[in-house]
TORKEVO-595903 format. One record per residue: residue number from 1; chain; x, y, z of N, C-alpha, C in turn. Coordinates in Angstrom, 2 decimals, m for minus. Each point is the difference from the previous one (the first is absolute). Layout:
- NUM:A:X:Y:Z:X:Y:Z:X:Y:Z
...
***
This chain:
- 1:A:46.35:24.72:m35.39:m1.22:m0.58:0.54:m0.64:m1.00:m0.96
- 2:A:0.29:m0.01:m1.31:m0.18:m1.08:m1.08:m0.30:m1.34:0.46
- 3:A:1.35:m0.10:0.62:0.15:m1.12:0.32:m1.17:m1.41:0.66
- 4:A:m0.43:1.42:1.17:m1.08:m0.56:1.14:m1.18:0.36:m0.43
- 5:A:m1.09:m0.80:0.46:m1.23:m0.11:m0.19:m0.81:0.97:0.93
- 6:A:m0.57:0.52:0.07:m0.85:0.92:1.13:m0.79:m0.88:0.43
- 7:A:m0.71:0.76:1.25:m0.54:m0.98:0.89:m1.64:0.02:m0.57
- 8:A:m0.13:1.17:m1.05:m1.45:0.03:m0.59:m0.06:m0.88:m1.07
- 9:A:1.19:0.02:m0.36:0.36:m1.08:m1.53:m0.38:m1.78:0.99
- 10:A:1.03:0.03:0.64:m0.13:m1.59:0.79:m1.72:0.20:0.34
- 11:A:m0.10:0.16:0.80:m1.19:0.01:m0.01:m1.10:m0.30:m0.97
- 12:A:m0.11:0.73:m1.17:m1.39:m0.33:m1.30:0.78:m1.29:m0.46
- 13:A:1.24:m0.60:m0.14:0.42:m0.61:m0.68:m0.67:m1.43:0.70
- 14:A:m0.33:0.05:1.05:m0.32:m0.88:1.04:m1.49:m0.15:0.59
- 15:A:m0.05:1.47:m0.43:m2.12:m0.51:0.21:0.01:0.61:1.23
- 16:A:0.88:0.77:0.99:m0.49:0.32:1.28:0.15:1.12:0.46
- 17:A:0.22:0.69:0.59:m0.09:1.58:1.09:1.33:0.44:0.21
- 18:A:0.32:1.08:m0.15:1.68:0.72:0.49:m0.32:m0.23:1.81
- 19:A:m1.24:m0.05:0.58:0.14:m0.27:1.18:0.29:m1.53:0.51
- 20:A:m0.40:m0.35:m1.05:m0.15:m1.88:0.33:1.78:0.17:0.16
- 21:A:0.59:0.21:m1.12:1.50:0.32:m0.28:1.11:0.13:1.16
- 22:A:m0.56:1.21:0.63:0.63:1.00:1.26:m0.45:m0.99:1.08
- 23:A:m1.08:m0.39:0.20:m0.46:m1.33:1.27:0.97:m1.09:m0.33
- 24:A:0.04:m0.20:m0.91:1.24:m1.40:m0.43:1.07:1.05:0.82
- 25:A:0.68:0.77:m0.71:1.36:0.33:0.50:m0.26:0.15:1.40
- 26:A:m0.78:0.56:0.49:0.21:0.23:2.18:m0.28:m1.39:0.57
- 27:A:m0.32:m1.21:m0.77:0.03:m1.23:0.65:1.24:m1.00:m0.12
- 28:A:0.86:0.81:m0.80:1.27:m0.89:m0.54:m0.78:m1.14:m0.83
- 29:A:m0.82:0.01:m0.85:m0.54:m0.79:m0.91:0.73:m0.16:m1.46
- 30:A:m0.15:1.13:m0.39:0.51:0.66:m1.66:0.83:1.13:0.38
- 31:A:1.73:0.64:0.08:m0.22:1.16:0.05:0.72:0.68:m1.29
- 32:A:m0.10:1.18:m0.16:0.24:0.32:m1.06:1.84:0.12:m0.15
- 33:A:0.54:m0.40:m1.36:1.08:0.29:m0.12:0.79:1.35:0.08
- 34:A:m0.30:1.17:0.21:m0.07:1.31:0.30:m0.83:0.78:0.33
- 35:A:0.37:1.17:1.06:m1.18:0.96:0.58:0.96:1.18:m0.70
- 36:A:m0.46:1.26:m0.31:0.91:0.82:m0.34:0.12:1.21:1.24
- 37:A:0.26:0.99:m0.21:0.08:0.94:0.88:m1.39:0.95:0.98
- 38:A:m0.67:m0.43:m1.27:m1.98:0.38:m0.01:m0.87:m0.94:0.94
- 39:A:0.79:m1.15:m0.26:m0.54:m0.99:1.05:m1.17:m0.78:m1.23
- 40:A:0.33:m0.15:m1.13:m0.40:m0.69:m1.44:0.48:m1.06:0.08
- 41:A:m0.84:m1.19:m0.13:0.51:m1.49:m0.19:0.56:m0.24:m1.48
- 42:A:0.58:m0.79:m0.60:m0.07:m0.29:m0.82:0.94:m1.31:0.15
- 43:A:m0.39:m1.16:m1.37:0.32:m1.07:m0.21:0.81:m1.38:m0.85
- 44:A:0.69:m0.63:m0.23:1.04:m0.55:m0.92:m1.05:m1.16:m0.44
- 45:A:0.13:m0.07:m2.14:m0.56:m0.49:0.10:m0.06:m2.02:0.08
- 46:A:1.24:0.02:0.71:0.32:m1.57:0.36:m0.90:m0.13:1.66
- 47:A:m0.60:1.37:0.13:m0.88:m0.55:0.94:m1.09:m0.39:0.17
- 48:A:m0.81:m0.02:m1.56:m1.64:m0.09:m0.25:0.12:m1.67:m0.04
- 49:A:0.32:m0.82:m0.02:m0.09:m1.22:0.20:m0.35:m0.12:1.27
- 50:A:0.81:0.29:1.08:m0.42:m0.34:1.41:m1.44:0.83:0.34
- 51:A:0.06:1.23:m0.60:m1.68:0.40:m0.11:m1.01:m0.68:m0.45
- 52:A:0.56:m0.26:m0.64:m1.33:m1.13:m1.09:m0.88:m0.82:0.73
- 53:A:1.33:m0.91:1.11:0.07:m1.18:0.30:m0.72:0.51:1.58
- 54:A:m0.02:1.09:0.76:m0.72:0.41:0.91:m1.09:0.04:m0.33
- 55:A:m0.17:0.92:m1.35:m1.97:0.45:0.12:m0.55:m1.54:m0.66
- 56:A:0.55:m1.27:m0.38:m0.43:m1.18:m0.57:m0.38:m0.49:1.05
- 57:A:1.09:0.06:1.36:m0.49:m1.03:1.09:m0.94:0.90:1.12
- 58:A:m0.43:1.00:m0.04:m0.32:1.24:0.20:m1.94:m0.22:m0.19
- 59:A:0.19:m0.23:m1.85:m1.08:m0.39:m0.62:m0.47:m1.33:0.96
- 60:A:0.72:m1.09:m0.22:m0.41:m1.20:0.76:m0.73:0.63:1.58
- 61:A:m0.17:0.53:0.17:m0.33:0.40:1.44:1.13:0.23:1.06
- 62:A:1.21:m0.54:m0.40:0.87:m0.49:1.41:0.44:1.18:0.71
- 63:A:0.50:0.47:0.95:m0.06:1.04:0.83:1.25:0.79:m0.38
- 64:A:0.39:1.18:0.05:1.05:0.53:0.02:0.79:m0.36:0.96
- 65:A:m0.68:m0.50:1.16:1.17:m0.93:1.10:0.96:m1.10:m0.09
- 66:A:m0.99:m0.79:m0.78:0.42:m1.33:m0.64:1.21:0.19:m1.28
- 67:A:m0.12:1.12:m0.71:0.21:0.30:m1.14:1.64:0.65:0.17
- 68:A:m0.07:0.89:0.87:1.14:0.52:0.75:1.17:m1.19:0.56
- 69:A:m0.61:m1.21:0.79:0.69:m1.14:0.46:0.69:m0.32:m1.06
- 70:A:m0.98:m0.23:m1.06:0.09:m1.51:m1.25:1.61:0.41:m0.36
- 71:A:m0.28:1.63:m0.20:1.04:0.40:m1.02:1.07:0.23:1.04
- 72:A:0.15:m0.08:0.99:1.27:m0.21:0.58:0.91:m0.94:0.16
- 73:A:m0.78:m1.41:m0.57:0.79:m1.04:m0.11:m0.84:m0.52:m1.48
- 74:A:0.02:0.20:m1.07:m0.82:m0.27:m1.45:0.46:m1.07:m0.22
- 75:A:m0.54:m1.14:m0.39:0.50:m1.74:m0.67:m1.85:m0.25:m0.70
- 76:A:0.35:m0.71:m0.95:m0.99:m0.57:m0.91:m0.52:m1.48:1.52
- 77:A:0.47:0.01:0.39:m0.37:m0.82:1.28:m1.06:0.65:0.55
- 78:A:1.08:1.04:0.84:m0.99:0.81:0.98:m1.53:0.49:m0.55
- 79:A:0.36:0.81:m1.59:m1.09:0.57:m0.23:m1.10:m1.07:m0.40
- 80:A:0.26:m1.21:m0.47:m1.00:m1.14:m0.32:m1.15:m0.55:1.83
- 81:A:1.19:0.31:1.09:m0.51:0.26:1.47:m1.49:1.17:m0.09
- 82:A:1.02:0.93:m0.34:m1.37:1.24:0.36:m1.33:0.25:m1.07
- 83:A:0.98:m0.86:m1.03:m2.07:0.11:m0.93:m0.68:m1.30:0.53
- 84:A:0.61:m1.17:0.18:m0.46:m1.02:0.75:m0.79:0.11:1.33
- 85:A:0.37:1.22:0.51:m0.42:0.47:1.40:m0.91:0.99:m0.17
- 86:A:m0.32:0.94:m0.77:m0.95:0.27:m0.71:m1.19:m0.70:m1.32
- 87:A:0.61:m0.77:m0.33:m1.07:m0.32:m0.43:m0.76:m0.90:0.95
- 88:A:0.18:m0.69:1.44:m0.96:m0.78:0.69:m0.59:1.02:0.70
- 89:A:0.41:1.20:m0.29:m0.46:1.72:0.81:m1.18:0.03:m0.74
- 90:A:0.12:m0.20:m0.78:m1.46:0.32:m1.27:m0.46:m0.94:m0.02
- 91:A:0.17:m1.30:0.06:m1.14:m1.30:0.08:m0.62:0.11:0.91
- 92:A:0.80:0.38:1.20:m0.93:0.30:1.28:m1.32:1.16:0.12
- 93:A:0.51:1.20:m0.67:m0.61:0.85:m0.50:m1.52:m0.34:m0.85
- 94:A:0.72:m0.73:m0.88:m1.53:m0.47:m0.66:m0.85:m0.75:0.65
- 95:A:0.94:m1.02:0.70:m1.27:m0.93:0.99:m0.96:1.03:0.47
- 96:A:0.27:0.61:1.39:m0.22:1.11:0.32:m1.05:1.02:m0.92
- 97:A:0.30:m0.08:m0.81:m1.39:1.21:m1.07:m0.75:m1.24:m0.53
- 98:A:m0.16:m0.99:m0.22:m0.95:m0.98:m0.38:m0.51:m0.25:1.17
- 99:A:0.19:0.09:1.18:m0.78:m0.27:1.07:m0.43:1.32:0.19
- 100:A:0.10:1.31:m0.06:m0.26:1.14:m0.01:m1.51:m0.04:m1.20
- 101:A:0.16:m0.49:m0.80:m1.02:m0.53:m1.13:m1.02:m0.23:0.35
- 102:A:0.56:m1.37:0.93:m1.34:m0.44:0.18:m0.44:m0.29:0.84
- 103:A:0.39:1.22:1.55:m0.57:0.13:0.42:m1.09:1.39:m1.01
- 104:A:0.40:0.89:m0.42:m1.01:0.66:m0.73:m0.81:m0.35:m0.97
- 105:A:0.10:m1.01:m0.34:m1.02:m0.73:m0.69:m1.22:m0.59:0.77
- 106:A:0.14:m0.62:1.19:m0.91:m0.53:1.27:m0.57:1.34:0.44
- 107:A:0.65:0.92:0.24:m0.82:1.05:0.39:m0.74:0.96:m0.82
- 108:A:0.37:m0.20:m1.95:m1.27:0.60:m0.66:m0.97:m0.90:m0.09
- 109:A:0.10:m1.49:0.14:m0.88:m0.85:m0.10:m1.05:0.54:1.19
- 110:A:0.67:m0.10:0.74:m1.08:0.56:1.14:m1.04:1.19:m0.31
- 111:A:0.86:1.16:m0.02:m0.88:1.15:m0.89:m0.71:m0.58:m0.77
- 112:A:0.40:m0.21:m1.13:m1.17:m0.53:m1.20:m0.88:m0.68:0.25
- 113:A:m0.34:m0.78:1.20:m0.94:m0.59:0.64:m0.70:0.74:0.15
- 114:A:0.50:0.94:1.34:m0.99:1.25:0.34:m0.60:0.72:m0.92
- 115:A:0.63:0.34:m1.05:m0.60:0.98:m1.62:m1.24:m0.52:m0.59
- 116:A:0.52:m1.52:m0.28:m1.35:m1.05:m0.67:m0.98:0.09:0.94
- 117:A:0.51:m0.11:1.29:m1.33:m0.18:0.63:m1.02:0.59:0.24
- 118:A:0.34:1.46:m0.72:m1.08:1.25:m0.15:m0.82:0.04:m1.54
- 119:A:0.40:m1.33:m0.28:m1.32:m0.10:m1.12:m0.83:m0.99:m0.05
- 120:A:0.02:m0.81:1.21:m0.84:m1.50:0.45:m0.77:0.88:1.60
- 121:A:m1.12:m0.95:m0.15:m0.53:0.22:0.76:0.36:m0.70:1.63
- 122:A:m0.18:1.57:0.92:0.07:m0.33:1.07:m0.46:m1.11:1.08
- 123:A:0.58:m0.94:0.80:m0.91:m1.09:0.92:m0.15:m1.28:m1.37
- 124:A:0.14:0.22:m0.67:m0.45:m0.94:m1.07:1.10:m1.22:m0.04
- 125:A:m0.49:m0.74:0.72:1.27:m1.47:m0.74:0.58:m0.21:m1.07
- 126:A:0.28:m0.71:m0.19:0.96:m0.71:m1.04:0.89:m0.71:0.14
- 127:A:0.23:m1.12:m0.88:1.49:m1.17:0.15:0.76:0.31:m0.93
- 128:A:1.32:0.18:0.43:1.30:m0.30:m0.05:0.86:m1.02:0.03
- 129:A:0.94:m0.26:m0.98:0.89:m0.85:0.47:1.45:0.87:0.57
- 130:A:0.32:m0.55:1.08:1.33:0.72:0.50:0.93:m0.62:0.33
- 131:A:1.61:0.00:m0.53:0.99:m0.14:0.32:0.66:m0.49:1.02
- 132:A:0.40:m0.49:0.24:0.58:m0.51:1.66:0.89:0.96:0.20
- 133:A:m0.31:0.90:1.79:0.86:1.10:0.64:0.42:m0.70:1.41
- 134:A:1.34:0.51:m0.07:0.61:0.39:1.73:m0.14:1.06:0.60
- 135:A:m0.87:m0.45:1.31:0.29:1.12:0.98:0.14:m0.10:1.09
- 136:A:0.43:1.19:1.07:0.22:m0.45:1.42:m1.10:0.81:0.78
- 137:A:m0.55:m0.44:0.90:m0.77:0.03:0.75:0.07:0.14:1.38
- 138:A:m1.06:0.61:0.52:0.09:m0.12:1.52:m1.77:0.82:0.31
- 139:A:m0.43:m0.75:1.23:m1.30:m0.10:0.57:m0.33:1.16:0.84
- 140:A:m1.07:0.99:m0.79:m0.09:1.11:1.12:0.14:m0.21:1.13
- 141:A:0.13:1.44:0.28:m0.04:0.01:1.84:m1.31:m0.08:0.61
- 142:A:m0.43:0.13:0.79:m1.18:m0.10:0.47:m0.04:1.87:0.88
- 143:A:m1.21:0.38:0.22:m1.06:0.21:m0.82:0.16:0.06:m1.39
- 144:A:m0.36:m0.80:m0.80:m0.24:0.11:m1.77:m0.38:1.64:m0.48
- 145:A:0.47:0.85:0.04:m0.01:1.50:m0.02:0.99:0.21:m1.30
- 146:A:m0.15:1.66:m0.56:0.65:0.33:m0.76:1.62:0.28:0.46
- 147:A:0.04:0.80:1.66:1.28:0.07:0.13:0.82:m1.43:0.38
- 148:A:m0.52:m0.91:0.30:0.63:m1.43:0.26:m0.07:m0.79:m1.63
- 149:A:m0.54:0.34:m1.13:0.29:m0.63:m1.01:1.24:1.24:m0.78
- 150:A:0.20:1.00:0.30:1.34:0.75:m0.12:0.90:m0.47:0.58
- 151:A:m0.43:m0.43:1.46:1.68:m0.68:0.77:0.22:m1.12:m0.65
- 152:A:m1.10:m1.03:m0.44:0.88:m1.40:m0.54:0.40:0.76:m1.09
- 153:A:m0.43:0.63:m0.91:0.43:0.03:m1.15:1.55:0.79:m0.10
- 154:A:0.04:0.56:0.89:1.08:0.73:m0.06:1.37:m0.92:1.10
- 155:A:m0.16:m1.15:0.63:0.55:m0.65:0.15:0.48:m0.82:m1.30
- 156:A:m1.04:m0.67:m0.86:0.92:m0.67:m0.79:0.69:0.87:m1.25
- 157:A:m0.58:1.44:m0.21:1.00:0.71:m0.46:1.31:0.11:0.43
- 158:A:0.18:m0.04:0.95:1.64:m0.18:0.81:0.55:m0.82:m0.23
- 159:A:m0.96:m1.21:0.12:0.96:m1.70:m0.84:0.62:0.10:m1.11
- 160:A:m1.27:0.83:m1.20:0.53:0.27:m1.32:1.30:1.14:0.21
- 161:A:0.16:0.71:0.71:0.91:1.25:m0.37:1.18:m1.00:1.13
- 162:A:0.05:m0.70:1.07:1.23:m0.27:0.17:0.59:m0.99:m0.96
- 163:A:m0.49:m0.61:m0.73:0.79:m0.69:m1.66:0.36:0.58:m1.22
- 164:A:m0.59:1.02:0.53:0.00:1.30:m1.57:m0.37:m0.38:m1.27
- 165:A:m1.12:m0.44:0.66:m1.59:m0.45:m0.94:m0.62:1.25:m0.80
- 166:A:m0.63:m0.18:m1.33:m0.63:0.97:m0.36:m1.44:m0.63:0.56
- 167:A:m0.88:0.74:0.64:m1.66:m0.79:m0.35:m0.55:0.73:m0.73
- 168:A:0.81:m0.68:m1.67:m0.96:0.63:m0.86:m1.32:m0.73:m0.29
- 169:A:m0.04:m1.22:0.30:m1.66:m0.49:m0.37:m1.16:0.58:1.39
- 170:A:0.21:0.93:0.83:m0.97:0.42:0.51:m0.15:m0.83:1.05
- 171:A:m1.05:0.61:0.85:m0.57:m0.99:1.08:m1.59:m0.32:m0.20
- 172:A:m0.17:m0.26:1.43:m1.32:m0.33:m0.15:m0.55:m0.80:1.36
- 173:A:m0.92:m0.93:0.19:m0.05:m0.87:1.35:m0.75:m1.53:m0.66
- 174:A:0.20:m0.80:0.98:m0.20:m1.32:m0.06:m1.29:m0.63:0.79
- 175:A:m0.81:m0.02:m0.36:m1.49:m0.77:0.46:0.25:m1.67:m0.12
- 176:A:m0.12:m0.25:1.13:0.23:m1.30:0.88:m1.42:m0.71:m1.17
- 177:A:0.13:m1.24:m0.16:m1.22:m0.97:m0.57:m0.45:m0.25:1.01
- 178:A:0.73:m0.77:0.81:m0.62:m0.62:1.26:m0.54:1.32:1.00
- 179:A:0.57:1.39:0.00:m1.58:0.58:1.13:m0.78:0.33:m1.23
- 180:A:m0.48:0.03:m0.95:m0.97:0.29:m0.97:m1.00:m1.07:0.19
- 181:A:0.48:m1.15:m0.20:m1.06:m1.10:0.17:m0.90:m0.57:1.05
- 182:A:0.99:0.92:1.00:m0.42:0.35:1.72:m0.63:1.04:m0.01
- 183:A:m0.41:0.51:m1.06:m0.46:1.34:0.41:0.38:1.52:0.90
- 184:A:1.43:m0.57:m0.18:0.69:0.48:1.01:1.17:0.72:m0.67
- 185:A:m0.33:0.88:m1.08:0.39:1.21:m1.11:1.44:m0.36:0.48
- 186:A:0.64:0.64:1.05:0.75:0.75:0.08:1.11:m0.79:1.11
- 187:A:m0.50:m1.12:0.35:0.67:m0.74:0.31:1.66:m0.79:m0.66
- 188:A:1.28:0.53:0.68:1.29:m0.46:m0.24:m0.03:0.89:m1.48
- 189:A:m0.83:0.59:m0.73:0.68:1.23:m0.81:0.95:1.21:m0.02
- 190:A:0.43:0.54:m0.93:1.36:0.53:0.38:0.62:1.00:m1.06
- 191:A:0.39:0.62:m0.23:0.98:1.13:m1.09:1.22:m1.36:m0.40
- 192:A:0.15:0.49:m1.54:0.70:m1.02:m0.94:0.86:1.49:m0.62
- 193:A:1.38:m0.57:m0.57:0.46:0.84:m0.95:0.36:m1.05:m1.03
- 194:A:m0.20:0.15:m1.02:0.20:m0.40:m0.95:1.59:m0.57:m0.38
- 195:A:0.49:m0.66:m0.57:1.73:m0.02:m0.21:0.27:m0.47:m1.79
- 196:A:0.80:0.73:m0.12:0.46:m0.34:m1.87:0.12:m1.68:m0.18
- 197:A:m0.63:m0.75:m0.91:m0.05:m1.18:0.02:1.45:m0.28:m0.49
- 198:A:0.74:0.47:m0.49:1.45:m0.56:0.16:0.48:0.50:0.80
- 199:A:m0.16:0.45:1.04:1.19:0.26:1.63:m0.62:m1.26:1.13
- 200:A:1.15:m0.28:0.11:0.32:m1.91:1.15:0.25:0.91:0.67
- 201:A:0.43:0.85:0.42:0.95:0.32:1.11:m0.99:0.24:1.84
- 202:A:m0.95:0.01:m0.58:m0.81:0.50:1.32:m0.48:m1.73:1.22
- 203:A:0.17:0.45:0.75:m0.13:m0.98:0.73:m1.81:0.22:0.19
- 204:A:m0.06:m1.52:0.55:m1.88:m0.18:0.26:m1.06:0.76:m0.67
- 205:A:0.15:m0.07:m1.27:m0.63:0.41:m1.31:m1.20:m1.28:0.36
- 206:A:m1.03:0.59:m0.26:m1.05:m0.98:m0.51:m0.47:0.16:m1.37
- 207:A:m0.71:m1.35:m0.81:m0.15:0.38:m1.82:m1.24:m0.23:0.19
- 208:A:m0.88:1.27:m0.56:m1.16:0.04:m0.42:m0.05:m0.84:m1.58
- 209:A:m0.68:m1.13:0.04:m0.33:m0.98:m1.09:m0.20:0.85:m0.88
- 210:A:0.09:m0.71:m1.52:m0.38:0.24:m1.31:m1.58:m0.20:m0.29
- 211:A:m0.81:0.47:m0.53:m1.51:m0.57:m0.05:m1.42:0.97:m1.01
- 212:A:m0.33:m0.24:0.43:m1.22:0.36:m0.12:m0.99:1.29:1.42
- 213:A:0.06:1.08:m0.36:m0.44:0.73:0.98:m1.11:0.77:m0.71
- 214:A:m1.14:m0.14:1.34:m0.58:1.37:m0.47:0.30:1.14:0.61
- 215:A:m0.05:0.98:m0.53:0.36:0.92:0.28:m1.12:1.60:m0.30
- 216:A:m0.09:1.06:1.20:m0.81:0.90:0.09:1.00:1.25:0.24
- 217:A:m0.31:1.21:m0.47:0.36:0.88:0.51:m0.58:0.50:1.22
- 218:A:0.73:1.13:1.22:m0.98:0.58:0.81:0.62:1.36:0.73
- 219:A:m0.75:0.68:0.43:0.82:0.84:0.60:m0.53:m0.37:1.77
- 220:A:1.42:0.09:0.36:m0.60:m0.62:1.91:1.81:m0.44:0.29
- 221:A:m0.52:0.00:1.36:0.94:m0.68:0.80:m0.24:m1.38:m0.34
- 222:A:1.72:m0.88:0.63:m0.12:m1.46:m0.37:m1.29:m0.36:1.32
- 223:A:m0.10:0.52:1.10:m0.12:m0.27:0.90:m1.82:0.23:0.25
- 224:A:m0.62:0.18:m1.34:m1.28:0.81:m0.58:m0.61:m1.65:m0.29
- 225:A:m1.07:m0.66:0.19:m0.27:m1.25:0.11:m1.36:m0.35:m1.05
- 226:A:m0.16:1.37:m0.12:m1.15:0.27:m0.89:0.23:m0.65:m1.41
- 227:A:1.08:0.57:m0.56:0.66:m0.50:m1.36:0.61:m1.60:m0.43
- 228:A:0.03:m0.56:1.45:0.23:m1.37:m0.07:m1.47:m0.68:0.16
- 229:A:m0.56:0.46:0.57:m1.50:m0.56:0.26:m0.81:m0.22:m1.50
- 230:A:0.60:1.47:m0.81:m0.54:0.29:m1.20:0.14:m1.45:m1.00
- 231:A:1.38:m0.12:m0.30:0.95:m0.68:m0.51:m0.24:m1.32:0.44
- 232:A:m0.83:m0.18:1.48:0.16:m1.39:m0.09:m1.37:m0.95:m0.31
- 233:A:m1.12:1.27:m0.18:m1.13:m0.34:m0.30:0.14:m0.10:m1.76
- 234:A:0.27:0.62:m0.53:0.70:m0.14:m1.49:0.42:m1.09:m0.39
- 235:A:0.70:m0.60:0.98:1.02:m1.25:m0.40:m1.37:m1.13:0.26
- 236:A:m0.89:m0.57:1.13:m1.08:m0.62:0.16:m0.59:0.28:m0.84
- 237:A:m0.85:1.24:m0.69:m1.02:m0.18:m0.97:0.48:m0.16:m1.10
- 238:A:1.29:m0.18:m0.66:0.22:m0.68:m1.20:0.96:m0.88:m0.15
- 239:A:m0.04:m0.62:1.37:0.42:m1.88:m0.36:1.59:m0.06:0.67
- 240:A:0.63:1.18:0.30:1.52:0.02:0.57:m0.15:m0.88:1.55
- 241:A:1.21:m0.32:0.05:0.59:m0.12:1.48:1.35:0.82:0.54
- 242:A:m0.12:0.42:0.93:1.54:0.46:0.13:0.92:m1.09:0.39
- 243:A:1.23:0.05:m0.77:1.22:m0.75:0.00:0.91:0.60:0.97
- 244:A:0.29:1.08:0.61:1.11:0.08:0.38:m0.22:1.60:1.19
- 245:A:1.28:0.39:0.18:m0.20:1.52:0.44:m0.65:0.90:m0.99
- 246:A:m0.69:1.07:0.41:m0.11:1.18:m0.90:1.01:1.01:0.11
- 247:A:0.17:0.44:m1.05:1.51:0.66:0.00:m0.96:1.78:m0.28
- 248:A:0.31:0.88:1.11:m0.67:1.35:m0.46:1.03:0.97:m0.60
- 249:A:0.39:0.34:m1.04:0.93:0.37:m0.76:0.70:1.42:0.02
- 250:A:0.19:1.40:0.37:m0.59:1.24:0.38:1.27:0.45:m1.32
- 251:A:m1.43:0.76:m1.12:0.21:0.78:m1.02:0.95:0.73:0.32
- 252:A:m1.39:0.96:0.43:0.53:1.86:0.33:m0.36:0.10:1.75
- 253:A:1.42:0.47:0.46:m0.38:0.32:1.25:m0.59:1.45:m0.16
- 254:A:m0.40:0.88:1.31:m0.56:0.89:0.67:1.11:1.30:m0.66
- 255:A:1.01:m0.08:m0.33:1.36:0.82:m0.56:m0.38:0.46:m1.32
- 256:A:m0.58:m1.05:m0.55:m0.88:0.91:m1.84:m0.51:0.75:0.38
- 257:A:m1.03:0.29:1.27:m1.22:0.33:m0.27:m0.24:1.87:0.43
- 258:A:m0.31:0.80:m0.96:0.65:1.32:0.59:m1.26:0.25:1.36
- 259:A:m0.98:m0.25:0.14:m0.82:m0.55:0.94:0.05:m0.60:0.78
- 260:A:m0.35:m0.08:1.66:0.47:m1.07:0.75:m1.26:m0.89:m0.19
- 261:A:0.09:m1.41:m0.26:m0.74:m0.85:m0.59:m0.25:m0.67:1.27
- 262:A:1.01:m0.59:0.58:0.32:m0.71:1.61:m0.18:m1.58:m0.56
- 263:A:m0.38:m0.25:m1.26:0.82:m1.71:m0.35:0.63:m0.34:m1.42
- 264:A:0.33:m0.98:0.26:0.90:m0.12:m1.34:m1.17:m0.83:m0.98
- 265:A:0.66:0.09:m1.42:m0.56:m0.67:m1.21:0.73:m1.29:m0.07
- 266:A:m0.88:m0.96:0.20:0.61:m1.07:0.03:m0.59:m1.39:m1.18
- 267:A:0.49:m1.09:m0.04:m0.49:m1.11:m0.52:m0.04:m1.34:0.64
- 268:A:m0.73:m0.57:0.05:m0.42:m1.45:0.99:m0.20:m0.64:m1.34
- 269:A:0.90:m0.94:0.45:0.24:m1.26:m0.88:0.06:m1.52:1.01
- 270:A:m1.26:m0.66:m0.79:m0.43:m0.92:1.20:1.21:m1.23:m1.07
- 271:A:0.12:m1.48:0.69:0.24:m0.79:m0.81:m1.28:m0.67:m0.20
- 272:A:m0.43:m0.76:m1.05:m1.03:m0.19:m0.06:0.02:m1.94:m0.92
- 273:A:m0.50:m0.80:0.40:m0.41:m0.80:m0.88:m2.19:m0.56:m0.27
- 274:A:0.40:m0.49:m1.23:m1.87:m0.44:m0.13:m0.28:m0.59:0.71
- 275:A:m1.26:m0.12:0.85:m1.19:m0.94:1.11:0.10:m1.88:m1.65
- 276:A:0.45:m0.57:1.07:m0.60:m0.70:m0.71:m2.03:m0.71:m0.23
***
């Protein structure tokens, strides 16, 4: 028995399991150069090379499927094929977790919004400068109600999930300029979802401008007229005009709250330039 290696010996020599071992042998992967009468593997040691060379490509990720093929026909060709074919396995991979990134990065940004915003005062304005965002949109239903601002919203959730969109920047809704200036709140407004500023892929994206916003916290529905009324008397008594849509931003929905609250925490961000 000198001769042969045991299957506990192959094994530590290799870094892996007498079961990993025995799974090799019932797949025709590795099998051992002798079984004895006990039903004991054991192994020659002109065979730890081809071991080696499994748990290496093994290590690389590549499948015991792949691995099984390679070595049925082995060439410095072929195998330059299957790390070649694995390694665009793993570039892809990484793309993939950098977009995994950042979408989680957009969505602690979000949180951390909500966090800060529990040490500024409530209703209270303030300007911002903000970033230029994509989002897609669509115009409540009519009656302007909570369960009809669930149906749009949950329509353009479907847009996002048939592309296999993350919406990690959140949603929120879109206040028309033109019914504001009409006095007419709520006029052609609508639920917005937000979209990662590097994803093209979405069709009829609209871009909320780069600028200057003020911006209020509140707790309310978008559909709550009070908080724009607030916001827009704010903007008149110290010299603003509104520039553009108001974008109402929604923190924390109704899902934080171990309480039923019945609205979300949100942020209204007007665009804003100076009266001359």
């Amino acid at each position: 028995m000198s001769t042969y290696i045991s299957i506990s010996e192959m094994a530590k020599l290799h870094g892996i399991t007498r079961q990993t071992l025995i799974h090799y042998d019932n797949i025709d992967l590795f099998k051992p150069a002798k079984v004895d009468t006990n039903g004991y593997r054991y192994y020659c040691k002109h065979q730890i090379p081809y071991l080696r060379e499994i748990c290496f490509l093994k290590s690389l990720g590549i499948s015991l499927k792949d691995i099984q093929q390679h070595f049925q026909e082995r060439t410095p060709e072929n195998e330059m094929y299957l790390l070649e074919k694995q390694k665009q396995y793993i570039m892809n991979q990484i793309a993939k977790l950098n977009t995994l990134r950042e979408y989680l990065n957009q969505r602690i940004d979000l949180y951390e919004e909500a966090v800060d915003a529990g040490m500024m005062r409530m209703s209270l304005p303030f300007v911002r400068y903000i970033d230029a965002r994509q989002a897609i949109f669509k115009e409540w239903l009519q009656p302007i109600d909570k369960d009809n601002l669930h149906t749009t919203l949950m329509d353009l959730w479907q847009r996002i999930f048939e592309r296999e969109m993350v919406p990690s920047g959140g949603f929120g809704s879109i206040i028309k300029k033109s019914g504001v200036e009409k006095n007419k709140w709520l006029q052609g407004a609508g639920s917005c979802i937000f979209l990662p500023v590097w994803n093209k892929e979405h069709e009829n994206t609209l871009t909320i401008p780069a600028g200057e916003y003020v911006c209020m916290y509140k707790y309310g529905m978008p559909y709550d007229i009070e908080h724009l009324e607030k916001l827009m008397q704010w903007l008149a008594k110290n010299n603003y005009e509104l520039a553009g849509d108001i974008i109402d931003v929604c923190l924390l929905d109704t899902t934080f709250y171990k309480q039923e609250t019945g609205v979300d925490f949100c942020m209204l961000q007007a665009p804003v330039t100076l009266k001359k």
